[in-house]
C-alpha positions as CSV (number, residue, x, y, z in Angstrom):
1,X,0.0,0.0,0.0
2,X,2.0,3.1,-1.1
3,X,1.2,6.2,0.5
4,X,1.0,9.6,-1.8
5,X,3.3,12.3,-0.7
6,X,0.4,14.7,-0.1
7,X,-0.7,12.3,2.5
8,X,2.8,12.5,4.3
9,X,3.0,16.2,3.9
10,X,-0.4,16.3,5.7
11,X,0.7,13.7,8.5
12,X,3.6,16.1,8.9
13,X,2.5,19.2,9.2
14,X,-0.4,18.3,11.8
15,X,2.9,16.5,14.0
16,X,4.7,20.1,13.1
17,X,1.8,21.9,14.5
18,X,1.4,19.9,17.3
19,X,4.9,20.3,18.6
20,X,4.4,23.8,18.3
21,X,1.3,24.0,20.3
22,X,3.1,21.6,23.2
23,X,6.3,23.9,23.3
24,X,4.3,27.2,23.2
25,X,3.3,27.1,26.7
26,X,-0.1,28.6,26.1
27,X,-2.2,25.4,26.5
28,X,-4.5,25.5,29.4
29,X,-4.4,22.0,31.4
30,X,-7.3,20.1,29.4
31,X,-6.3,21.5,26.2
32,X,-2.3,20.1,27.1
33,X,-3.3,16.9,28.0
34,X,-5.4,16.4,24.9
35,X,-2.7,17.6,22.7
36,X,-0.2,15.6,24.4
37,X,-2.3,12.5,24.0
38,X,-2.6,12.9,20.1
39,X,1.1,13.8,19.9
40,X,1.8,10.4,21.7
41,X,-0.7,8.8,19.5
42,X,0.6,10.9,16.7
43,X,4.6,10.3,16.6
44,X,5.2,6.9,15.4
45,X,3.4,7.3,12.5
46,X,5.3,10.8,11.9
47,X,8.5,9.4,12.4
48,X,7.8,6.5,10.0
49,X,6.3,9.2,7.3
50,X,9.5,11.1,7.9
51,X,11.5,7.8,7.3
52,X,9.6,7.7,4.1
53,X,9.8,11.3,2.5
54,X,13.2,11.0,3.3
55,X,13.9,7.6,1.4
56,X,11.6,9.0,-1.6
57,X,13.7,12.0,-1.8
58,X,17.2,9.6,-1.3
59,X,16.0,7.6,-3.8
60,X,15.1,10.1,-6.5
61,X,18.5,12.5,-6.0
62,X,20.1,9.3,-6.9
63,X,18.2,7.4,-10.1
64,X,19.1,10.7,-11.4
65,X,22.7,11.1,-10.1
66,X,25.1,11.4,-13.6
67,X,29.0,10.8,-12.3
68,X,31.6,9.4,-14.3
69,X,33.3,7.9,-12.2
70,X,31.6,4.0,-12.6
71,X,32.5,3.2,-8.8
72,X,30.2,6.1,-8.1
73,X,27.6,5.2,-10.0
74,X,27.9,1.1,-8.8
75,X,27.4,2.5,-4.8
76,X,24.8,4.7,-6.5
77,X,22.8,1.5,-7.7
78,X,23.7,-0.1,-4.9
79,X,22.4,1.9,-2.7
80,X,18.9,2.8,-5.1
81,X,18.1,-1.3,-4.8
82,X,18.7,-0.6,-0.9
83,X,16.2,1.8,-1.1
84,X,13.6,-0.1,-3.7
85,X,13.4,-3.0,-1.0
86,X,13.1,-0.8,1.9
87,X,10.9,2.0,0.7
88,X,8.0,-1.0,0.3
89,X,8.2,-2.1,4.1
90,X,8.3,1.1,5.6
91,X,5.4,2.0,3.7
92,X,3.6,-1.6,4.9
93,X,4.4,-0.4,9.0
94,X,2.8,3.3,8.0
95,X,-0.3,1.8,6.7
96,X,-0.4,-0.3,9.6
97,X,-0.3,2.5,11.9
98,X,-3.0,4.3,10.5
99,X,-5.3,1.6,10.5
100,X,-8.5,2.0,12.6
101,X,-8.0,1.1,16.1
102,X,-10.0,-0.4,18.6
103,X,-10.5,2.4,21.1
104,X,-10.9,0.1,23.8
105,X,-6.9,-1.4,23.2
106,X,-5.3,1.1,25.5
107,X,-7.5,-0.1,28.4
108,X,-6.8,-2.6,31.0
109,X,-8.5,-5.6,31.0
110,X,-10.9,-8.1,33.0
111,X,-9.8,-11.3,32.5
112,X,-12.3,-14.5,32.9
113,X,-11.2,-18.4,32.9
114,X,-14.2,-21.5,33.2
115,X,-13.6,-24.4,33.5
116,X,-15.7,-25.9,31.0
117,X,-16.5,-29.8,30.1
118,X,-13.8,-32.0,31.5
119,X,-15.0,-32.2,35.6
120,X,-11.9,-31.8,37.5
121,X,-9.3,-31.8,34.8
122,X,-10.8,-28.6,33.1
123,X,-10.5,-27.1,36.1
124,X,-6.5,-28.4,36.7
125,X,-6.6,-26.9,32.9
126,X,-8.0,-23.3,33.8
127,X,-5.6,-22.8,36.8
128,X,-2.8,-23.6,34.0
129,X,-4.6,-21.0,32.2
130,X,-4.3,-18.6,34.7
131,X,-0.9,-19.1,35.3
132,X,0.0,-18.8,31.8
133,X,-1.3,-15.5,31.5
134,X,-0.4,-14.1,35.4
135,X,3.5,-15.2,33.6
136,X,3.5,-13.7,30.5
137,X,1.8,-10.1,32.2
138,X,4.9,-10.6,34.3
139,X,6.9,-10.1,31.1
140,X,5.1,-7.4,29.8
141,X,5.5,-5.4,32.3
142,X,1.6,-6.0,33.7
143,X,0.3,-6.0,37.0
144,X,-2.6,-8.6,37.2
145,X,-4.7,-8.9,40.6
146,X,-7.3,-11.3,41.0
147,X,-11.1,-10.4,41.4
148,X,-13.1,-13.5,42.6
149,X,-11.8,-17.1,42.2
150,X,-14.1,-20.1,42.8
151,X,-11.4,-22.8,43.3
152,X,-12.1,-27.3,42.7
153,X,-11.8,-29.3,45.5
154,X,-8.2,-30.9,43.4
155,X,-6.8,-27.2,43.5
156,X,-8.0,-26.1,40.1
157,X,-10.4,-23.4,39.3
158,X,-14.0,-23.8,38.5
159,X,-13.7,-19.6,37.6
160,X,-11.2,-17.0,38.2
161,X,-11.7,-13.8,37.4
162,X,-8.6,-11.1,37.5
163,X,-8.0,-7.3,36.7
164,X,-5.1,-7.1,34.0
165,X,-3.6,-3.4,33.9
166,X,-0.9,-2.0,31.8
167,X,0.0,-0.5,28.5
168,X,-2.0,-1.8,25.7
169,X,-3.6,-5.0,27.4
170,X,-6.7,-5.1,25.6
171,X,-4.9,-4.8,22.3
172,X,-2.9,-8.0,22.4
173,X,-5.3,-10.1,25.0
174,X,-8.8,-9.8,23.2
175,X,-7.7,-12.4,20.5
176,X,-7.3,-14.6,23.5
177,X,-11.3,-15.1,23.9
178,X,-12.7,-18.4,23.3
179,X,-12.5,-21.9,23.8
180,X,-8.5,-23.3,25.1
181,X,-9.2,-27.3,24.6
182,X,-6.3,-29.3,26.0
183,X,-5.5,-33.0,25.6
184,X,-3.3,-35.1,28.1
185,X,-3.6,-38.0,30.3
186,X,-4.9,-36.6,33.5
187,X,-3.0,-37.3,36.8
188,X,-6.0,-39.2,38.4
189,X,-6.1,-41.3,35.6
190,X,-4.4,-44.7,35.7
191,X,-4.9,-45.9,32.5
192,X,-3.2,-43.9,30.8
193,X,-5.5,-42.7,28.4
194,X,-5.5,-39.4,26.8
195,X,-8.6,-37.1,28.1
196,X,-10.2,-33.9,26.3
197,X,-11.1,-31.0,28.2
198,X,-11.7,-27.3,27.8
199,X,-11.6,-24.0,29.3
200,X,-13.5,-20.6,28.4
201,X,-11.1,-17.8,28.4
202,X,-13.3,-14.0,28.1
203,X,-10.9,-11.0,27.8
204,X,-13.2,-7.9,28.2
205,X,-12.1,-4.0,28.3
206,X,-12.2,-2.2,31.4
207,X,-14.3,1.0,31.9
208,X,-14.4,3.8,33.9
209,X,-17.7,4.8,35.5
210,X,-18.3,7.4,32.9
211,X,-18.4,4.7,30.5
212,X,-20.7,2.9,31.9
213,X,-23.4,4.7,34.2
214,X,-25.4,1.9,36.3
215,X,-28.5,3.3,38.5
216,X,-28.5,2.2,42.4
217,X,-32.2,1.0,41.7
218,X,-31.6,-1.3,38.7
219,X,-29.5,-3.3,40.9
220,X,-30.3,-6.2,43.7
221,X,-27.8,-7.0,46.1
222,X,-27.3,-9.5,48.3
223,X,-25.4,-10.1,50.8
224,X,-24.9,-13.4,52.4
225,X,-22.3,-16.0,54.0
226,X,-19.5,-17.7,51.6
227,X,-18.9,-21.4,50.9
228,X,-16.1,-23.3,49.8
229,X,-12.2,-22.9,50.0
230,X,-11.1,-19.4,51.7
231,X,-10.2,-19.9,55.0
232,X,-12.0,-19.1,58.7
233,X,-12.7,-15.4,58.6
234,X,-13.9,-15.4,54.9
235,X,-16.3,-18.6,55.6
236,X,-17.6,-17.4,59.1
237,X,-18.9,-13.9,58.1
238,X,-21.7,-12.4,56.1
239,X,-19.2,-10.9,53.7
240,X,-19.9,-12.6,50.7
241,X,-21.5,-10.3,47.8
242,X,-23.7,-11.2,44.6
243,X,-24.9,-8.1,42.6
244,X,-28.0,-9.1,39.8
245,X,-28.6,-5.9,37.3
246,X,-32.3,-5.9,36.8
247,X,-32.3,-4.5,33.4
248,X,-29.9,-7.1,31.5
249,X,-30.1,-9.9,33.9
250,X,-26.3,-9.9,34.4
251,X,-25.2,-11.7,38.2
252,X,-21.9,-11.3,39.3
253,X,-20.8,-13.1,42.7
254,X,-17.6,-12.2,44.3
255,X,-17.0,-13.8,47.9
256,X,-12.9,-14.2,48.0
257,X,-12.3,-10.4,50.0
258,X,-13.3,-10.7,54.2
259,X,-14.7,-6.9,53.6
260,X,-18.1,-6.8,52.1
261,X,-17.5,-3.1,50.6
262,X,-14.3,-4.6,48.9
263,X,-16.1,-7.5,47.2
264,X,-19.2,-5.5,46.2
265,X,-16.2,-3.2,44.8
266,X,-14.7,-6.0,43.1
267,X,-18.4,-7.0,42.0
268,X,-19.4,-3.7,40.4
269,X,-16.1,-3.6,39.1
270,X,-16.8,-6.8,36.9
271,X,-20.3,-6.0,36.0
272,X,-19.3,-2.6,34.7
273,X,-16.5,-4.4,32.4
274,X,-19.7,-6.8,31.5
275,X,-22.2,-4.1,30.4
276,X,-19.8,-2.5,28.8
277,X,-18.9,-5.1,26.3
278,X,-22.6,-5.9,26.1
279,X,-22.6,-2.3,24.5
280,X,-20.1,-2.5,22.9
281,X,-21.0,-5.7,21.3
282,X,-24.4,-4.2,20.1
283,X,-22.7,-1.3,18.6
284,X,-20.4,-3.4,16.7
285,X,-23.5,-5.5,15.3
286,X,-22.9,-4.5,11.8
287,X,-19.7,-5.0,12.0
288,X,-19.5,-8.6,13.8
289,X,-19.1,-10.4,10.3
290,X,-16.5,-8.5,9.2
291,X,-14.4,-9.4,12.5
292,X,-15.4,-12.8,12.5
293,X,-13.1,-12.8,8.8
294,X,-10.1,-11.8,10.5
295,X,-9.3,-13.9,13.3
296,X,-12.2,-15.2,14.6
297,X,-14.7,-13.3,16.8
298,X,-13.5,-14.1,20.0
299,X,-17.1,-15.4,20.8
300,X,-16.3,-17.7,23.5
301,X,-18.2,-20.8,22.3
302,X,-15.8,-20.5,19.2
303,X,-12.6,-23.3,20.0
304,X,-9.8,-21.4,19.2
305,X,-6.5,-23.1,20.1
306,X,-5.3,-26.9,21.6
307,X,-2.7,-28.0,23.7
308,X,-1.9,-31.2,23.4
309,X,1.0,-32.5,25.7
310,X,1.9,-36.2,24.5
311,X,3.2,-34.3,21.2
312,X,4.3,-31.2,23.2
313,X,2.2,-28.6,20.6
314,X,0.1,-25.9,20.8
315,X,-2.4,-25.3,17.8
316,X,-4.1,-21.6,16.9
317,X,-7.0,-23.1,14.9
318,X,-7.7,-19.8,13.3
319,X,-4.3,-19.0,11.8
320,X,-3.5,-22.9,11.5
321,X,-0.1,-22.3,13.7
322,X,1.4,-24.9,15.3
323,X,4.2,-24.4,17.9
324,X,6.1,-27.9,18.8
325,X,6.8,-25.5,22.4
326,X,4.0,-26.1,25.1
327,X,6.5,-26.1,27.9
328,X,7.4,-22.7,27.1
329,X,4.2,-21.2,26.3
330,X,2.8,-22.5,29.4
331,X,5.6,-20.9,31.0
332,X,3.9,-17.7,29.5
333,X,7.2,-16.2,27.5
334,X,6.4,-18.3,24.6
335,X,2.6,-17.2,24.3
336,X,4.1,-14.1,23.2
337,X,4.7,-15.7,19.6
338,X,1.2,-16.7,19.6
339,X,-0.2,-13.0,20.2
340,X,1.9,-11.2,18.0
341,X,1.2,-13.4,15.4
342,X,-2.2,-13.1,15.9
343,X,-2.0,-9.1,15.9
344,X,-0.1,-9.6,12.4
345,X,-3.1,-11.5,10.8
346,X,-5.7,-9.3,11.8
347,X,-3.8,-6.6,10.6
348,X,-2.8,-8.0,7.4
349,X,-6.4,-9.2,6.4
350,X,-7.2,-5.1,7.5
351,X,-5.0,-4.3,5.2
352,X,-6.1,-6.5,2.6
353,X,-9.7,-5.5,3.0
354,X,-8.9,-2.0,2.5
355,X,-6.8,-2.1,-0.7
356,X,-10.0,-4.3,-2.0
């Protein structure tokens, strides 16, 4: 996708302007930290559009270059089939970086993990889950703190729910949505026998309350004793919270804090991230097809990848990849290759889609 010149002149004179605006020292506080958001959002596609005006301009002074000295003119065409091969891929990352964005990819992220069919080795599977993910937010650079967690009596997880925060955590987690179907023989199995299970994973952007406005009286709150794993003081006190939102039905139980304002907290805190991909969702409608032709919808009935650990692989069904590295992507450094490839075919089939 070439770019025309008029485009970069534009793309550089709006960064020029915005420099100026920053460095005059006029900007009243709202005004600077608007500007210095689209400056941030702005620069690395100015600097790649610099990159490119300059290479055109390189590459032209030089097709048209007459010396007569021949060793000249040989680093001359050297250099000019330097240029041809280079100009093409810096072009590829500009159009890239002006495609559409999700505005919701900046925001943190509520992550959700069910164990789905499989009894107690789905379970054993979403705590690898989990842990997969708690690893490789380590090596981004995330903090990840866990919401509610409804743990299996063999140390699994029947749900776990967890708030994901850090620089672009929606962006590279939201293809994670879907079915995660593992196969392995599971350790209370004597046989031997390989077993199937699954796990739901649901990556949803956070919101702030302006986002999403919820009314005290479309809400029904109870408030009542917990059950299960957690320890004396969380199972011998009323502090266990389940919030149902009247209007869409929504319930959302969290039980894991001793404080009943901290879990109701933590509650409303998942409901919001709920309702707001609810709306989102039915703003998208008319576009749900065409994001079901990239990489898949991220609906979570949809089974998007397997990990099969007799043959050590892990399978993206909706990019056939197969990584022969399970260890390692369990490990969560590994998952990385996964995600970024991921990125790079939604972004390629945008690209294709807007050349067509």
């Amino acid at each position: 996708m070439s770019i025309s010149d008029a485009r970069l002149a534009q793309i550089g004179a709006r960064f020029a302007e915005l420099e100026a605006r920053l460095a005059s020292g006029t900007l009243e506080s709202d005004a600077f930290v608007a500007a210095s958001r689209d400056y941030a959002e702005l620069e690395p596609v100015a600097r790649v559009s610099a990159d490119i005006v300059a290479m055109r301009a390189e590459l032209e002074s030089l097709q048209a270059l007459e010396d007569p000295d021949p060793e000249m003119r040989a680093l001359a065409a050297e250099e000019v089939l330097r240029l041809k091969a280079a100009l093409p891929q810096a072009e590829r990352r500009l159009a890239i970086s002006m495609l559409p964005r999700d505005a919701a990819d900046v925001r943190p992220a509520m992550l959700e993990i069910r164990a789905g069919t499989g009894g107690d080795e789905a379970a054993l599977f979403a705590a690898d889950l989990y842990r997969m993910y708690e690893k490789y937010a380590a090596e981004q650079g995330w903090r990840v703190e866990m919401v509610s967690a409804n743990a299996s009596d063999v140390g699994g997880f029947k749900e776990v729910v967890a708030n994901v925060s850090g620089t672009g955590v929606f962006a590279k987690l939201k293809f994670e949505s879907g079915v995660h179907r593992v196969q392995r023989v599971p350790v209370t199995e004597s046989g031997g026998r390989i077993h199937t299970s699954a796990a739901t994973v649901a990556v949803l952007p956070e919101p702030t309350e302006v986002d999403v406005q919820i009314d005290d009286k479309d809400l029904k709150i109870d408030i009542y004793r917990a059950s299960g794993a957690g320890g004396q003081h969380v199972n011998t006190t009323d502090s266990a919270v389940r919030i149902t939102h009247l209007p869409s039905g929504l319930v959302v139980i969290c039980q894991d804090e001793r404080s009943q304002h901290k879990n109701k907290a933590k509650a409303m805190q998942v409901l919001r991230a709920r309702l707001y991909e609810k709306m989102r969702d039915e703003a998208q409608g008319a576009e749900a097809e065409a994001r079901k032709a990239m990489v898949g919808s991220g609906d979570r009935s949809e089974r998007i990848r397997t990990y099969n650990f007799p043959q050590g692989r892990v399978t993206d069904h909706r990019i056939n990849l197969t990584l022969h590295r399970l260890p390692e992507i369990l490990e969560g450094p590994g998952l990385a290759e996964l995600v970024d490839a991921l990125i790079a075919e939604d972004e390629a089939k945008r690209l294709a889609s807007m050349d067509g």
